[in-house]
N, C-alpha and C positions, 0 to 999 in steps of 0.2 A: 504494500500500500504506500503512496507515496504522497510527502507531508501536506500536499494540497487534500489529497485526499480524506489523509486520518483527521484533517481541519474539519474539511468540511462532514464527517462523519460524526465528530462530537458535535459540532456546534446544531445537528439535527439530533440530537441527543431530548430526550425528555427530562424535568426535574426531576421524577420519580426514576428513571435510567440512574440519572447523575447521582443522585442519593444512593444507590444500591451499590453502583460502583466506590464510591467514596466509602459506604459500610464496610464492600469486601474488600476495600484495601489496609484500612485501617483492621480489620480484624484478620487480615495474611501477616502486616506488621508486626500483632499483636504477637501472630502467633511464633514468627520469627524469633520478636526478643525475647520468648520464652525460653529460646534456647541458647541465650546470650550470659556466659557469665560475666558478674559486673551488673548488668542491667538486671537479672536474674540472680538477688542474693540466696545466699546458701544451697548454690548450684550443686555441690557435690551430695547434699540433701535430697535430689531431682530424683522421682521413683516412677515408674511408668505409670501405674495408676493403684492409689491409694490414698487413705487423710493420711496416711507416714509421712506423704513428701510434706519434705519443711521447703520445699525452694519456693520462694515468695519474688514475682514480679515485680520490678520497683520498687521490692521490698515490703507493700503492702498486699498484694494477689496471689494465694497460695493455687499454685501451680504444676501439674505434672506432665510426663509427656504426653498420655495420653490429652491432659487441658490444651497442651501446646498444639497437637496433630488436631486435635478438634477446630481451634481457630484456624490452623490453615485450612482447613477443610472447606470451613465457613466463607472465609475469605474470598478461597476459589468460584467456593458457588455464588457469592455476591458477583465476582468480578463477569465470569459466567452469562449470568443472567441478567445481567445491565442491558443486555446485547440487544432485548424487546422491553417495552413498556408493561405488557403483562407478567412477562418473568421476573422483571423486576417489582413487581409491584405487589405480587406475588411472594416472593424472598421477603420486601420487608416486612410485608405482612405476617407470613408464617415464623418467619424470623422474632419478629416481637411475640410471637405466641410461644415459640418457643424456650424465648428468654424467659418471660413473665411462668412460665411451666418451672424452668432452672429457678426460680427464683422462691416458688411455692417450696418445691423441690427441699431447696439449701434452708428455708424456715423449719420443716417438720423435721429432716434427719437430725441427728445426736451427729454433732461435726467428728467425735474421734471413734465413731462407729465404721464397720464393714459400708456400712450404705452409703458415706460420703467416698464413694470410692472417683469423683472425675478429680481432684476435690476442690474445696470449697470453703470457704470462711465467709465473715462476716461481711468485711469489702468486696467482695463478689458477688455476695447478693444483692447489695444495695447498686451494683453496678450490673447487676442482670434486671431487677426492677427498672433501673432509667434506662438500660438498651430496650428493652421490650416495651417501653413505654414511647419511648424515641424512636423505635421501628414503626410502631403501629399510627402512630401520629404520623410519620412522614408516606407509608402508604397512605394511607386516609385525606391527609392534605394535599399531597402532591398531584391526585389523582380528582379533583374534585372539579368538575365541567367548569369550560374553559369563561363562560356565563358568571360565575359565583354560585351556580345551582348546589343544589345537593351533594352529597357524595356519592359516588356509584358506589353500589353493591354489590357490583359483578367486576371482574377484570378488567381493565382497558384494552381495547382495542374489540372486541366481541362486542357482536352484534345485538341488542334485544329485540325481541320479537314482540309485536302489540298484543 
């Protein structure tokens, strides 16, 4: 593709495209520094999946590999799915559904249980709440007729039928 092109391929980009892609970049990042020691303290802590791992993101985000493989996962399929306005729009959406789930999730388990096995503390919930909430918001907003109408209820770009 050449840069006239990828120009003009973004700049026909949707808000709700753009937010998804920005989602999955920053949670490819995310899941990058997860395996950064330095950015990643108490790296040699790092357990594939278990509340054992002590390695904390930033210091404050306890984090393992399998948390780290998860956010590039994420990321991927953010980046992904920017590619349509429905997929995108779609991603955030199920995206925030599925944080605001993590977020339930990280409330009822016992944190130094078997059951917090991605795992999970306190900061991570509070920051699974605001992404899930921040996902669902930006589908919802970004998608809402070009008018100020309502919100669609169905995906963008699909047809309704009278």
């Amino acid at each position: 593709m050449t840069s006239n092109a990828a120009a003009r391929s973004a700049a026909e980009r949707s808000n709700v495209q753009k937010a998804a892609l920005a989602v999955g970049a920053v949670f490819l990042l995310v899941g990058i520094l997860g395996f950064i020691p330095g950015i990643t303290t108490n790296y040699d802590q790092l357990t594939f999946a278990s509340h054992r791992s002590e390695a904390m993101l930033l210091g404050v985000f306890q984090v393992s590999i399998l948390h780290n493989i998860v956010h590039l996962l994420f990321g991927v399929a953010g980046i992904a799915m920017a590619k349509t306005r429905s997929a995108a729009w779609g991603y955030l959406l199920w995206g925030g559904v599925i944080y605001l789930l993590l977020w339930i999730y990280g409330l009822v388990i016992d944190h130094d249980s078997e059951a917090n096995f991605v795992p999970v503390n306190d900061a991570d919930n509070w920051l699974h709440l605001v992404l899930g909430l921040g996902m669902l918001a930006l589908a919802l907003l970004l998608t809402r007729d070009r008018d100020g109408g309502a919100r669609r209820t169905a995906p963008p770009n699909r047809r309704r039928t009278p």
